[in-house]
KEDODO-175234 format. One record per residue (C-alpha): z, x, y; residue in one letter. Coordinates in Angstrom, 2 decimals, always signed. Each point is the difference from the previous one (the first is absolute). Layout:
residues N
NODE Z X Y A
...
end
This chain:
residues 161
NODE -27.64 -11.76 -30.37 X
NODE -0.56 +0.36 +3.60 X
NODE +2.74 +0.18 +2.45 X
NODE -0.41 +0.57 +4.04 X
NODE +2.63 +0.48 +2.40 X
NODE -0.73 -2.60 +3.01 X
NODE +3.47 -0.92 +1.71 X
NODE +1.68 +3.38 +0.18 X
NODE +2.76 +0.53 +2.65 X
NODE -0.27 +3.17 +1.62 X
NODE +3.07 +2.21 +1.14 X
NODE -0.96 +2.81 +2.35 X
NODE +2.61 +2.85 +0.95 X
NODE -0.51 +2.87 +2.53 X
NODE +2.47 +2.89 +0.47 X
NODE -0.11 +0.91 +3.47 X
NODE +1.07 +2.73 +2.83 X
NODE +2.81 -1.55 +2.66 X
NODE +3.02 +1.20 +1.45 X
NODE +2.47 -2.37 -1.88 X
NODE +2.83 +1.89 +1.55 X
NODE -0.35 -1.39 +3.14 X
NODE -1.24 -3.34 -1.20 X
NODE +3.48 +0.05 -1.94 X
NODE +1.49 +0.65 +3.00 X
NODE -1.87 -2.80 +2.07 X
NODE +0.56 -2.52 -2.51 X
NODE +3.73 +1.07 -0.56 X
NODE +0.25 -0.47 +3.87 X
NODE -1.94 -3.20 +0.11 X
NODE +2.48 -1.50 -2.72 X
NODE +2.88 +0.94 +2.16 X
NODE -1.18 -1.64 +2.84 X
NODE -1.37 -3.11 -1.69 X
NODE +2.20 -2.05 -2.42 X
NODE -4.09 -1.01 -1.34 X
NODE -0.84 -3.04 -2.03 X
NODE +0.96 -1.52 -3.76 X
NODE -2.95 -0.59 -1.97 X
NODE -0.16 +1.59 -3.57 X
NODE +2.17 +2.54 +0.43 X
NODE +3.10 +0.48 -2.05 X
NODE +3.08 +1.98 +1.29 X
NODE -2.74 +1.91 +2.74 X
NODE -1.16 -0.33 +3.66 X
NODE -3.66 -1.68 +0.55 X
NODE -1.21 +1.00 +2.93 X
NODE -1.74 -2.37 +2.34 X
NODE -3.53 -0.37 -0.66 X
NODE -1.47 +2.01 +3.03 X
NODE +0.09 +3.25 -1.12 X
NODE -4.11 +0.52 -0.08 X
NODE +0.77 -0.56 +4.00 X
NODE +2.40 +2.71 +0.72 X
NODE -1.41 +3.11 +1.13 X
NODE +1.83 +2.25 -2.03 X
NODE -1.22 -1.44 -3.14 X
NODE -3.71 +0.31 +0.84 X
NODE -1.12 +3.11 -2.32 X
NODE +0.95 -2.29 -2.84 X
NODE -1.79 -2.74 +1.28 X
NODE -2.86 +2.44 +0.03 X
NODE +0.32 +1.24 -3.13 X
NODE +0.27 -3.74 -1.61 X
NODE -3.08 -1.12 +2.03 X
NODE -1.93 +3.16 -1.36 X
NODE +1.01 -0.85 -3.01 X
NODE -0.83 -3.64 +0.05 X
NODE -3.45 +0.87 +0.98 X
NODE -0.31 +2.34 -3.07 X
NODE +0.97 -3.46 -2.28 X
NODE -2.65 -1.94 +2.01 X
NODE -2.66 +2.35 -0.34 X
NODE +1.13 +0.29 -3.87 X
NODE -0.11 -4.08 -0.59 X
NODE -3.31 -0.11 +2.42 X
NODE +1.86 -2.17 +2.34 X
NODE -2.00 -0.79 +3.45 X
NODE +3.12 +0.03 +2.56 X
NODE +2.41 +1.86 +1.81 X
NODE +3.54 +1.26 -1.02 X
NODE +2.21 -1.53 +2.01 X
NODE +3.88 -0.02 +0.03 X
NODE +1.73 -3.59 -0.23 X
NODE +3.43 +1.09 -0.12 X
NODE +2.46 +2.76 -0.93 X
NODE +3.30 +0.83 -0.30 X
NODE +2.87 +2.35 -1.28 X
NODE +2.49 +0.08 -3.12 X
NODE +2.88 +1.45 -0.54 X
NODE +1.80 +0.16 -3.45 X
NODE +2.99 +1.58 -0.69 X
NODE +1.35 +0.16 -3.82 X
NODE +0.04 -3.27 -1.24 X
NODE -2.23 -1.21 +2.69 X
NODE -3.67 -1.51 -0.75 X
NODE -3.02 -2.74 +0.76 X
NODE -0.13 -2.77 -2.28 X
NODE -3.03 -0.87 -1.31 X
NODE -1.80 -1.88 +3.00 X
NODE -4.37 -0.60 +0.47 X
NODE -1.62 +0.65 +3.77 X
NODE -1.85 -3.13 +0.31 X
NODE -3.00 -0.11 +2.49 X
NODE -0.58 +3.93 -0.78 X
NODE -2.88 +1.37 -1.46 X
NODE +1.66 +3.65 -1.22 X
NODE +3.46 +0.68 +0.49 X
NODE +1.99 +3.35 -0.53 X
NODE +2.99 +2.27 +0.53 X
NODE +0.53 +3.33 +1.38 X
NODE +2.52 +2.14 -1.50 X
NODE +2.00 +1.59 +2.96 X
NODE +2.83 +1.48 -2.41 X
NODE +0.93 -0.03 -3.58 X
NODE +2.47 +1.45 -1.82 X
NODE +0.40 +0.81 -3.45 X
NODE +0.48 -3.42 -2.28 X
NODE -0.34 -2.06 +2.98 X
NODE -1.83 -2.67 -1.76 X
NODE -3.49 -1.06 -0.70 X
NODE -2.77 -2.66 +1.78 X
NODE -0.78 -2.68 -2.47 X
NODE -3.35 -1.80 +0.07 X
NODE -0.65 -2.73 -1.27 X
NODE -3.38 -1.47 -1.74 X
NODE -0.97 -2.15 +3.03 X
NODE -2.17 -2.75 -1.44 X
NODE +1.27 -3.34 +0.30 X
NODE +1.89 -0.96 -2.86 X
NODE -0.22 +2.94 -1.98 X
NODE +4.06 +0.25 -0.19 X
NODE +0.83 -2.85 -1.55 X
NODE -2.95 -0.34 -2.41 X
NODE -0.27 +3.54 -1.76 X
NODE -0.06 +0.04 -3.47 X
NODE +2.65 +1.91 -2.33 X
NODE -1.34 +3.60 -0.64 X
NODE +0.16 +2.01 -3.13 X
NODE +2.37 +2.61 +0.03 X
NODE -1.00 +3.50 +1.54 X
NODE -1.22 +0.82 +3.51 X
NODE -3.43 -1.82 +1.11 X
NODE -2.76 +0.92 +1.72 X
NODE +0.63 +0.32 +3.56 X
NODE -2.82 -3.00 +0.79 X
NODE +2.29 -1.79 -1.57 X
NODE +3.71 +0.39 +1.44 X
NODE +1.34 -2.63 +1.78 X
NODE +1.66 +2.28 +2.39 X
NODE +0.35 +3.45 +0.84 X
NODE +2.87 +2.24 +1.61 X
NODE -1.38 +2.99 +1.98 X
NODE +2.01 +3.05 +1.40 X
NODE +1.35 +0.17 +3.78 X
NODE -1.49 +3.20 +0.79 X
NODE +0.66 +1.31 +3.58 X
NODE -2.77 +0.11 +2.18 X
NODE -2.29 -2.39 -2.04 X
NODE -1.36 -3.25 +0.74 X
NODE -0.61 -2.90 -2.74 X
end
């Protein structure tokens, strides 16, 4: 038998240096002063989606523009990263983002400001059209991982997915 992989999905993750204090603190400050926006948030504030403009948020913009140009390079794409738009979350127990796509967007991600223990997982879902409501019943046991359906991945402070 011959089998190739040609539709995979990558996920790429990148632990990196900030000062989350103080981007706590700024977005902390930011929800206080900004009653911010309903979208697919659950029970937390959505910031507006101009945070990639605000000056004090510009070493993460860095960072995720450094590390957008590391996935380009890696999928030998012939263009520059550029930011469409970004904002923040915040979740308190019982808070979350239901599940939700980000049409018109070529990679999306998140940035993990905080975490704390058992704060909850990002799910990911198999993104090809259809492939929800067509996949076919599984033997029992754990499958290779080319073949989940969906996948929940830590919140780990400081890294971006």
């Amino acid at each position: 038998m011959i089998i190739e992989k040609f539709f995979p999905t990558f996920v790429y993750a990148k632990d990196v240096k900030l000062d989350n204090n103080k981007l706590t603190q700024d977005i902390v400050n930011w929800s206080n002063q900004d009653k911010g926006v309903q979208k697919t948030n659950h029970k937390g504030w959505h910031s507006t989606t101009d945070m990639g403009n605000k000056p004090e948020y510009q070493l993460l913009v860095t960072e995720l523009l450094r590390m957008q140009k590391e996935i380009y390079d890696h999928e030998h794409l012939d263009r520059y990263a550029r930011l469409g738009n970004m904002w923040a979350n915040i979740n308190p127990p019982g808070g979350y983002n239901r599940p939700h796509v980000h049409p018109n967007s070529l990679f999306s991600g998140v940035y993990y400001v905080k975490t704390q223990e058992n704060c909850g997982k990002i799910v990911l879902y198999d993104p090809r059209p259809g492939i929800q409501t067509n996949m076919p019943s599984r033997v029992k046991g754990q499958p290779p991982k080319h073949l989940w359906k969906e996948v929940h991945l830590d919140s780990v402070e400081g890294r971006i997915i």
